[in-house]
C-alpha positions in Angstrom: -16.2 -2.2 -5.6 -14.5 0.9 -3.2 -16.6 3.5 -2.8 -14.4 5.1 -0.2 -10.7 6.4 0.1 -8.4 4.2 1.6 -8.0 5.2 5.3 -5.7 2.2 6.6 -2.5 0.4 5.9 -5.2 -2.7 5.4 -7.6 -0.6 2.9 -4.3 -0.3 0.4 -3.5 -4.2 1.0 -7.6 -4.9 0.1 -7.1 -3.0 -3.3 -3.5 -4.9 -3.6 -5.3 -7.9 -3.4 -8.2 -7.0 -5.6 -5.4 -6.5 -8.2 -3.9 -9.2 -7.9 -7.4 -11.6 -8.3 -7.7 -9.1 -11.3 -4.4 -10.3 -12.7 -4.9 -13.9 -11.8 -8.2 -14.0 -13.7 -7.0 -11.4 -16.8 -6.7 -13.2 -20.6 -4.3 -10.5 -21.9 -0.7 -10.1 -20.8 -0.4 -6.1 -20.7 -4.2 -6.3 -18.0 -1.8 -8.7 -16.2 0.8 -6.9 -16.0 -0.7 -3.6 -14.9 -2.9 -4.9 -12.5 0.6 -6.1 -11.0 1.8 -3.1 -11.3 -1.5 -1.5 -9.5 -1.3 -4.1 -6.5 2.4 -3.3 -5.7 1.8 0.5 -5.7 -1.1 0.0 -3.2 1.1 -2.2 -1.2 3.7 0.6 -0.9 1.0 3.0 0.0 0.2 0.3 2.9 3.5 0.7 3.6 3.7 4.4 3.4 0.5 4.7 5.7 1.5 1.9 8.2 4.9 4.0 9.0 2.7 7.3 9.3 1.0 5.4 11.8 4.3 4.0 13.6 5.2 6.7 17.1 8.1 7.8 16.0 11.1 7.6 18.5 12.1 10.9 20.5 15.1 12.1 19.4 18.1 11.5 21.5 18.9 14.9 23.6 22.7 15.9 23.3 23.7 17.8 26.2 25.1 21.6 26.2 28.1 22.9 25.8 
């Protein structure tokens, strides 16, 4: 299905979502369940990676004393 490491805040919400199909279509309750638990750990690596990705703000420069 992925052959290749995630690169992009939107290559972690792919995998998210592939889990959560996973879940949708699973017969067992604990396969539910960790596929959940799989699609919200890529959806905080999306969010990890989307704030690496943010320019950060320049500090605010104090003046000297």
């Amino acid at each position: 299905m992925f052959s290749q490491k995630p690169k992009t805040p939107q290559d972690y919400i792919d995998r998210a979502t592939a889990c959560e199909a996973l879940a949708d279509a699973a017969i067992a309750p604990d396969t539910r369940e960790t596929m959940l638990y799989l699609a919200s750990r890529w959806r905080a690596l999306a969010d990890e990676e989307e704030a690496k990705q943010r320019p950060r703000r320049p500090e605010p420069q104090h003046p000297s004393e």
